[in-house]
Every structure is written in structure tokens, then in C-alpha cells.
N, C-alpha and C positions, 0 to 999 in steps of 0.2 A: 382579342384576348378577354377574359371572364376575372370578376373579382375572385379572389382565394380567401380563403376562411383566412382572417389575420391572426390565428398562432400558427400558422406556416404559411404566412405571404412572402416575408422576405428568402425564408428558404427557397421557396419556389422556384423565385426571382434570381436567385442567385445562382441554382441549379440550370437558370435557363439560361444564363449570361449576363442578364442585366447591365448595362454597363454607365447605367445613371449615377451620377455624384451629388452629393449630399450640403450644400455650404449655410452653415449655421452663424446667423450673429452673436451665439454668445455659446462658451460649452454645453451642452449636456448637463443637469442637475444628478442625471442618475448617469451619468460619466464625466466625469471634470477634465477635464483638457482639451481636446480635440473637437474643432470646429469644420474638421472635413471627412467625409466619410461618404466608403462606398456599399456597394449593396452584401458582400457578401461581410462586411464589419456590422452590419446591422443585424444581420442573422444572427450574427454571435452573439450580440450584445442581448438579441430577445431570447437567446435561448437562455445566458446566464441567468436574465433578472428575473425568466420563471424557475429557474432551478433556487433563485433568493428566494422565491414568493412561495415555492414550495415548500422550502425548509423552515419558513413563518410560519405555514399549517395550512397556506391556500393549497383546494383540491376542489375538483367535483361539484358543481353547487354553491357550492362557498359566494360570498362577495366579499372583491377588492377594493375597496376605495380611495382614488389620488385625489389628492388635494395638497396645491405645490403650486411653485410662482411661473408664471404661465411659460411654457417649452414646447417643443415637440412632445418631449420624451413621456408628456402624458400619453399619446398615441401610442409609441412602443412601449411604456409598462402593462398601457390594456393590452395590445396584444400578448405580452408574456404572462398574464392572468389568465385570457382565452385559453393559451398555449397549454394550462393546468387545466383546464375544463372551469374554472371560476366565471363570475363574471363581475366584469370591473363595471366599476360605479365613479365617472368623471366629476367633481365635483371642483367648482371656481374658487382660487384665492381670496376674489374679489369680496365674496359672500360676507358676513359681518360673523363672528364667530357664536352669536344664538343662533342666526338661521344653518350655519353650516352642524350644530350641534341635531338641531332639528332634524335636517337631513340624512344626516348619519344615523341619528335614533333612529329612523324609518327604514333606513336600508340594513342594518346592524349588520355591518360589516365582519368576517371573520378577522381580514386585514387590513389596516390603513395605511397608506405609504405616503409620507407629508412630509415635512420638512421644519426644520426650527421656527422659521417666521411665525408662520402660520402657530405650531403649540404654542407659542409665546407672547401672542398677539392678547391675547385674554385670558390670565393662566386660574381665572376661576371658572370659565366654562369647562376646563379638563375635557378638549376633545380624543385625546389619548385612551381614555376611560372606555368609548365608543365600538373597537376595537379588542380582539383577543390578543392582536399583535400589534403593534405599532413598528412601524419601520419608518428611521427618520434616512432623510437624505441628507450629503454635506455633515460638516464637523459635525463632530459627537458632543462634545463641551457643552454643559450648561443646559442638556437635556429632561425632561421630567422622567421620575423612575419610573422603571417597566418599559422604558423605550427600547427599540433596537437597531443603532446601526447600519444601516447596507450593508457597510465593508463587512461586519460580521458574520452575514450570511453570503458572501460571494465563495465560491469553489464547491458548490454542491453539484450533484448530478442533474444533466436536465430530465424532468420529467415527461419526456415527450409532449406530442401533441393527445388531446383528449376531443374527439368528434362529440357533436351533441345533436340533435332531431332540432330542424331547423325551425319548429315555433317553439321553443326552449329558449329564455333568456340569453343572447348573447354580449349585452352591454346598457348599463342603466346612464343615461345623461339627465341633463336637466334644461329645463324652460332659462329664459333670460332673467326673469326673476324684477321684470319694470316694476309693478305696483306691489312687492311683496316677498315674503319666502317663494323660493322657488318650487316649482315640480317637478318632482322624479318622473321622469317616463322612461320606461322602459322597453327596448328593440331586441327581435327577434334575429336570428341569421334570414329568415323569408321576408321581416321589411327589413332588414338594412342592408343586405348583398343581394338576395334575389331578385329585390323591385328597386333599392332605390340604387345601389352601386353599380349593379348589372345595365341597368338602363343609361347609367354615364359612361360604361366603356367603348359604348358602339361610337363607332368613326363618324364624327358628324362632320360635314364639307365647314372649315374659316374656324369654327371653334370646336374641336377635336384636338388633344393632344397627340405630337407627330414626332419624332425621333431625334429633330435635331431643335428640340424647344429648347429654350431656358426660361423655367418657372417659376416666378417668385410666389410666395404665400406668405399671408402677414394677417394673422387670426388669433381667435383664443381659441387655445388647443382641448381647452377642458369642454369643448361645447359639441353637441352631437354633430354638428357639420360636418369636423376634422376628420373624426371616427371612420365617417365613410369615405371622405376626400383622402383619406391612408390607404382606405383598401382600393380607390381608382388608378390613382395619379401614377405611384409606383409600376404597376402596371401595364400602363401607356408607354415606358418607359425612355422619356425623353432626355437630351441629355446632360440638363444642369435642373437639380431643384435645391433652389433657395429658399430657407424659411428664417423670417423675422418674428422674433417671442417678443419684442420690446416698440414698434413703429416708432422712433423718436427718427426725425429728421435728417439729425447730423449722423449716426449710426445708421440711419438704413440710406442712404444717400453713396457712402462708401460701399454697403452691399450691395447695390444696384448696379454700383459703376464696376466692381469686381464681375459680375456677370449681368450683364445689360439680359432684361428679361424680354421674352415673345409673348407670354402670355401673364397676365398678372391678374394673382385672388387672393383678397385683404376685405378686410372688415369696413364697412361704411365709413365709421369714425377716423379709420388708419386712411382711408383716402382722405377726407377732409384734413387728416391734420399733416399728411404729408404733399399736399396740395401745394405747396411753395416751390417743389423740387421741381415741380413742370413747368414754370419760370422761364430756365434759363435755354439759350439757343442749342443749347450742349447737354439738356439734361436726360437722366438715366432711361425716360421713357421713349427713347427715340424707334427702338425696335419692336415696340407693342403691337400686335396685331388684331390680339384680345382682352378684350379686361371683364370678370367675374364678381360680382358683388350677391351676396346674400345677408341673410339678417334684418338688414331695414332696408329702408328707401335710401338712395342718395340723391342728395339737390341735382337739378342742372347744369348752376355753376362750376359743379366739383365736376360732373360727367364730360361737360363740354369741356375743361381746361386737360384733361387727361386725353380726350381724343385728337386736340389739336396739337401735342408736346408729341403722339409720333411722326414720323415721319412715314408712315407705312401710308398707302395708297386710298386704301380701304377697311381701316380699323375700327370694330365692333364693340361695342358695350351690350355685357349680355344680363339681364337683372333678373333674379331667382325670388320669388316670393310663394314663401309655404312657412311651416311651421318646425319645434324640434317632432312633434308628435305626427306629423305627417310628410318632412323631407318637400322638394318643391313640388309646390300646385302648380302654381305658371312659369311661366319665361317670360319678358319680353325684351326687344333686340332696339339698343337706341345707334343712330349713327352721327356723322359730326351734322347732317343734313337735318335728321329728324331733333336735334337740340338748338338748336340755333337758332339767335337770337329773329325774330319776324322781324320784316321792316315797319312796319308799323308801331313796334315797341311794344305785342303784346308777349304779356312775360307767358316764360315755355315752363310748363311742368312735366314732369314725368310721372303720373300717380295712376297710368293705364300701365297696366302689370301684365298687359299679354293675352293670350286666351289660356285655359287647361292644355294639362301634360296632352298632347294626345295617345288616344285608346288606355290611359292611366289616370286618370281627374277627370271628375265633374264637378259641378259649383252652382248653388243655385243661393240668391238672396231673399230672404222669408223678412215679414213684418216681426219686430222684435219681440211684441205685446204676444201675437196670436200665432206665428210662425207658420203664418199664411202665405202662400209667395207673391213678390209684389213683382207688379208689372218693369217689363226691361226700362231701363233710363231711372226706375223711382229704387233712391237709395234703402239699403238694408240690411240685413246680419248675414252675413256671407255663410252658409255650410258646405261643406264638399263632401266627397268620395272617393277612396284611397287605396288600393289593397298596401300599399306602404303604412296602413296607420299604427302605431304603436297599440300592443293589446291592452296596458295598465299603467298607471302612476300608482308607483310602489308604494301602499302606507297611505293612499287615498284614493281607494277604487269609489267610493261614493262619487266625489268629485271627478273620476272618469267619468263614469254615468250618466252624473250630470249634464255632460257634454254632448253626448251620444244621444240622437233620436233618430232612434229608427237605424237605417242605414247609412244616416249620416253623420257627421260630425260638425260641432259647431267652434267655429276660429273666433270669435270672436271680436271679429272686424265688422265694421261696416263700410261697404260700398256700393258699387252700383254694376251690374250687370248688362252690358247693351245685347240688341239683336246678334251683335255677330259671335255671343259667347266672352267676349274681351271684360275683364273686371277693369274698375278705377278703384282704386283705394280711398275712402276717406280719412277715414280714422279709426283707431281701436273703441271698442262701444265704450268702455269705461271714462273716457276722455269727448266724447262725440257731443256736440252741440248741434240739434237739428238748425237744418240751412247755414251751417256752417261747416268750413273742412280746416281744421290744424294745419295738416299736412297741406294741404294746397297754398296756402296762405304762408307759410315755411319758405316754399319752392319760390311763391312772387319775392318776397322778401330778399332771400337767395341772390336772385336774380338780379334785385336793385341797390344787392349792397356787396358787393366785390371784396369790399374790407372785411367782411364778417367771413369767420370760419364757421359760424353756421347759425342759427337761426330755429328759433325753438317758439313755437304759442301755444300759451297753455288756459284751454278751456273752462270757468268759470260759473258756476249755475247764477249768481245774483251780482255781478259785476262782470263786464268788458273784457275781454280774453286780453288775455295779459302777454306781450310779447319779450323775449330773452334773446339779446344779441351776443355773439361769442367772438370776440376779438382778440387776438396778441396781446395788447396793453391792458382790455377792458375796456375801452374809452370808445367814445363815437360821436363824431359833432352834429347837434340837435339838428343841423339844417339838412345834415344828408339822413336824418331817420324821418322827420318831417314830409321831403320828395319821396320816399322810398314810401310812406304808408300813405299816400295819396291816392285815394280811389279805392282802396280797401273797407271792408266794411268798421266797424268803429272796434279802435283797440287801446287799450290803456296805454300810460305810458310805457315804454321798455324799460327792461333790465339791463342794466351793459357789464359783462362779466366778461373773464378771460376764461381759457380753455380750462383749467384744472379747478374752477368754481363750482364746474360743473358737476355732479355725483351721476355715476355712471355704471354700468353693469359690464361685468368681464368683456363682453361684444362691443362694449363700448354705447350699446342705447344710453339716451336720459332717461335717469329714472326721475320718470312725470312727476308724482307724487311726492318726494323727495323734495323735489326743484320747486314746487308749489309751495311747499310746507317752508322748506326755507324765505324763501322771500314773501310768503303772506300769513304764515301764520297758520294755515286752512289746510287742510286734505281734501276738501270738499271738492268732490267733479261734477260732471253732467251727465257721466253715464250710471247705469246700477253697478257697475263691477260684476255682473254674475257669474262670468261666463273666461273671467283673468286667470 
């Protein structure tokens, strides 16, 4: 089967029989009650909430902007903006309410669909102002004037679907937004269904979805992943998909065991933090065949604890590395064999990301100074080749530009290139200390401290890279960080924090810079930032 333009995906799907079930941890923001749903209540629901977003004034052109506490139903409000011919602009709760003001000013939304937290969160930046309409979700009570209700606008006519010439705008996302305000990038219908959705529906043999899955996903919805993971998965249509808006433990542990999943895709950080549940002899992940991770790197220790909780034969870890402006570059496929601990005790990393898409990505590593290409093995600024690449950041084509040379595009990583085509990740160049890898040092660490949920070093120009331990408690006895940094190159003392110390981006990354500033004082990195 083929992606469908998503303002009549779930029609499609529901004309075809689809007979996929929907299990939600928590309601609907833009439907309150009902945690179960099937394909053709979904139809209805996108068809109402463009007949809402019409009767607000979205048409043709126009932009929708959500910004809401993270759900599915970001996914089905864009599509019911598509569904008018608009196009929706996903935008994160997480964001600080200047940068989310920022972002709005640049896209100038006709419509905003948000929610009281969020107006209320800083009621002097007046994001409501940003907007011609404002449409809040949830109680009406205690709103700023000029807002509008949902329920207000529910019972209009739908206004059908609106086709559009597929390099036409059909949905604006944003960057992760580590070192700063985020960036708008903006996807077309020809990169985000013709190259990047279309290329995931084809039947691939162990990780393809197959008719009788049950799928968990556990992501932030507001981020351009989702976007195109809405117009696949449904699609495929297997026959339980579970979605978790919340990852906490005790809450997704009972949805896992309500439908024990086949396939499972979550966010980096939602594996590390739900890392506990693979534990027990009895735990949810016993039927796992596949598991899907994008956004960042995950340790070892987290990869490896996830492949040995199923019980499947031959269970895969599949890892996606690319960007929101270019969807994935590589793949690479870890197994319980290829993580696993050497006898010898040297520590496993994971920071070889695969080779390129094939006949879809190329990748070549240039010197940063002269962007001259350096020899395979010698580390560099990674740029690649894409017909998936997004054509603009909305409100800073300069800063596209920037980025672009030539026919290529520059990521902004540094790595290393071998003979057979295969990247190794080191690090983002803003953070990058020549002869040294963050990430790699991460992964040892990881590796030698079972207690830590995870493990963060953060790069330094005129002092010893500074390492950050992330614990339960916070705590960690000197003698096992002592054994644990033995034979590494020279690092300060650590930081010992617990999970929620940590300041984090909707995907859940560290945000680097943040995490430096708090505990030293300094923003100061090793890289130039040009290219963030």
C-alpha cells in the first residue's frame, strides 16, 4: 500500500476496512473521553475538526498552528488543516513561551489551536495576539479575550478535502531546538510522502509492519517524525496501535500489558526512562520482535536490556539517524550479539549509524575550516544528499542557505566516514572537542554504570570535559564513578542528578548548553555553533 495525502488518510482507510484499533493512555485533548478508537471514528473526528478550523477562517494557504500538551491529536488536527487546504505548523509545549512567541511571529498563523496551559504559562508574552483566531482546547474558564472554544465551533460543515501541487507547503515542523530557539522547516507532499513515507511502506522482510502487530509508540507528537509515522503505520494496518503522550513507567507499564506490543517506537529518553519495565521475568516486552528508535543515539545498556526482556528468537534494534530537515540518512541494525558485552571487558558502543539510505542518501565528511574532503577514517563535518530535503525554514531562508553548498547540505555533525560508506557519529560540531567523542565516552560510561539512567559529558574549551550522571535518587558512590572512569581520557569531577534535573527538549534530548550553564556558570563550547 502507498501513503495517502493525510486530509483523507483515514477516510481511505476506513473505505478500505481497516480494521486497526486505536488504545490511548490518556483521552483526546481535542476529544475528551474516549481512550479507544477505531479507524472509521477517526474519519469523523478529522473530518469535524476541519469543519472547526474552517469556521475559524483556516482555508487554502492559510497556516494552522498547534501548540498543546503533547497527544496524538496533534497529528489528527494537522490532518484536519491539510483536509482545508492549510498547512499546519506543529509547534512543542515544551518550548519557553519567547521562543514559542518567536516561532509563531515567523509563521503568522491565520489560526492557533492551544490550549489554556500553554496561554497561561506567560500571560505577558500574549501568544493569542499571534493569531487571527485562537482556538483553545479543554474548559473555557479563565481564558484570555478573543479566544475561541472548540466546542464553539463544533457542528459545521466539512469542507472537504483540498488537493495541492505536491512542492506546495504541506506541513511546517520544527528542529529539536538543543542549543536555542528552534527552526521552522518546512516539508512538502514530494519530501514527506513521496520520498520519505512512500519509502517506509514497502514490505521490508523482520521489520515491516504485518497485519497481526501490536504497535506501541511513545514520542512527542508535535515533532516532524510523527507527521510522517501518521501517514505510514495506519496504512500498514496492523492490528493494535498503542500510543503513549506521557512515558512514565507506572502508566505505560499497564498499557503495555493491556496489549503486549510486536513492534515498539519511542523516543530515546522514553526507552532510558522506561528501562526498569524490562526487569521483570514477566515484563511487557516479551513479544518484541522489533524496536525503532530515532532522534538520538541510544546507549548500549538501554539497547541491550530491551533485546534480552523478549523472548522472541531473533529480535532487532533498528536505529534511524538523519535530521527533521532531511528524514533518515542511515539505518543501522543492532542485535543481542552485536551489543554484547566482549569478554574481555571492552566497553560496546553503538555510535556506527550504518551506511546511507540506499539509491536515496549520500554522505560525504569535508574539513570544517576549508570543506575539503578528508580522507575515510579522518573525522569531519558530515554533509549529505537528499531528494527528501525540506525546501525552506520559514522566517530564515538566509540561515537555510547557510547550510546548503552546492548540492549539498551540511548536518552539522561531526564524524567519520570508513571505506565501506558506514558513518560513526562523534558529535554535534558545536559541542565537538578535536580527539575527543562526548558520545562515545557516554556509551563507555553507560556501559560501566548499570545504576545511571544515563549519562551525559559535556565538552569544555579551557577545562576537562565535565561528566553528568543521571540516577533515581541522584546519588552515586565515589568508588563506582572512580572504577567506571578508569582508563578514560581525563574528566572532571561528575555531576550526580536525578532524571527531572535535567532540562530537556520535547524529544526528550539534553539541552547541552542549558545543562552547562546551569552547573558551571559558562555557555562556552568547543565548537563554532555555525551550522546549529
Amino acid at each position: 500500500m502507498t501513503p495517502h495525502d493525510p486530509g483523507v488518510l483515514f477516510d481511505e482507510l476506513a473505505d478500505a476496512g481497516a480494521a486497526t484499533r486505536y488504545h490511548l493512555d490518556r483521552p483526546l485533548d481535542l476529544a475528551p473521553g474516549a481512550t479507544e478508537w477505531t479507524v472509521p471514528e477517526l474519519a469523523l473526528l478529522v473530518r469535524e475538526t476541519a469543519a472547526a478550523l474552517a469556521a475559524a477562517g483556516a482555508g487554502p494557504g492559510d497556516r494552522v498552528a498547534i501548540v498543546k500538551a503533547n497527544h496524538w491529536d496533534y497529528d489528527l488536527i494537522a490532518c484536519a488543516a491539510i483536509r482545508t487546504g492549510a498547512v499546519p505548523v506543529k509547534l512543542s509545549d515544551h518550548l519557553a513561551p519567547e521562543a514559542l512567541r518567536i516561532l509563531l511571529d515567523r509563521c503568522a498563523p491565520r489560526v492557533l489551536v492551544t490550549d489554556a496551559d500553554v496561554l497561561t504559562r506567560d500571560p505577558a508574552v500574549r501568544l493569542a495576539d499571534t493569531a487571527r483566531t485562537t482556538v483553545v482546547l479543554g474548559p473555557a474558564d479563565g481564558l484570555p479575550p478573543g479566544t475561541v472554544p472548540l466546542d464553539e465551533l463544533r457542528g459545521h460543515p466539512d469542507p472537504g478535502p483540498h488537493p495541492r501541487p505536491d512542492d506546495a507547503p504541506l506541513v511546517v515542523v520544527h528542529t529539536s531546538g538543543t542549543t536555542g530557539v528552534p527552526k521552522l522547516v518546512s516539508h512538502t507532499t514530494r519530501t514527506l510522502i513521496h520520498h520519505l513515507a512512500r519509502f517506509e511502506t514497502r514490505p521490508v522482510p523482520r521489520i515491516g509492519l504485518r497485519r497481526d502487530d501490536t504497535l506501541y509508540n511513545a514520542s512527542s507528537y508535535a515533532h516532524g517524525r510523527t507527521i510522517c509515522w501518521t501517514a505510514v503505520a495506519p496504512v500498514r494496518a496492523p492490528r493494535h496501535i498503542t500510543l503513549d503522550s506521557r512515558g512514565r513507567p507506572e502508566a505505560a507499564d499497564l498499557l503495555l500489558r493491556a496489549h503486549p506490543p510486536t513492534v515498539v517506537e519511542a523516543l530515546p529518553a522514553r526507552y532510558a526512562r522506561l528501562r526498569p519495565l524490562t526487569r521483570g521475568l514477566d515484563n511487557p516486552f516479551r513479544d518484541v520482535r522489533t524496536y525503532i528508535s530515532t532522534y538520538d543515539a541510544v546507549h548500549p545498556p538501554v539497547i541491550r536490556s530491551y533485546l534480552q526482556a523478549t523472548a522472541h528468537r531473533r529480535p532487532l534494534w533498528m536505529q534511524g539517524w538523519g535530521q527533521s530537515e532531511t528524514g533518515p540518512l542511515t539505518f543501522a541494525f543492532h542485535t543481542r550479539r552485536s551489543v554484547a558485552r566482549a569478554a574481555d571487558g571492552t566497553p560496546t558502543t553503538v555510535r556506527d549509524l550504518g551506511r546511507p539510505v540506499p539509491l536515496k542518501t549520500r554522505l560525504r565528511a569535508v574539513d570544517p575550516a576549508t570543506f575539503r574532503p578528508v580522507p575515510a577514517g579522518t573525522p569531519g563535518l558530515i554533509l549529505c544528499r537528499t531528494r527528501a530535503l525540506a525546501p525552506d525554514y520559514p522566517g530564515e531562508r538566509a540561515r537555510w542557505e547557510a547550510k546548503r553548498h552546492g548540492d549539498w547540505w551540511n548536518t552539522g555533525d561531526i564524524g567519520v566516514l570508513a571505506r565501506d560508506g558506514s558513518v560513526r557519529l562523534l558529535d554535534r560540531e558545536v559541542d565537538h572537542l578535536p580527539g575527543f567523542s562526548c558520545l562515545r565516552t557516554e556509551d563507555i560510561l553507560e556501559d560501566r554504570l548499570p545504576e545511571a539512567l544515563e549519562c551525559v559529558v559535556l565538552a569544555r574549551p579551557d577545562a576537562a570535559p565535565l561528566p553528568v550522571v543521571v540516577t533515581e535518587d541522584g546519588t552515586l558512590e565515589p568508588a563506582r564513578w572512580k572504577q567506571a572512569a578508569e582508563g578514560l581520557p581525563a574528566l572532571d569531577a561528575p555531576a550526580v542528578v536525578g532524571w527531572d534535573d535535567v532540562p530537556r527538549t520535547g524529544t526528550g534530548k539534553v539541552r547541552r548548553a542549558v545543562l552547562l550553564e546551569r552547573l558551571t556558570g559558562s555557555t562556552d563550547t568547543c565548537g563554532t555553533g555555525r551550522w546549529t
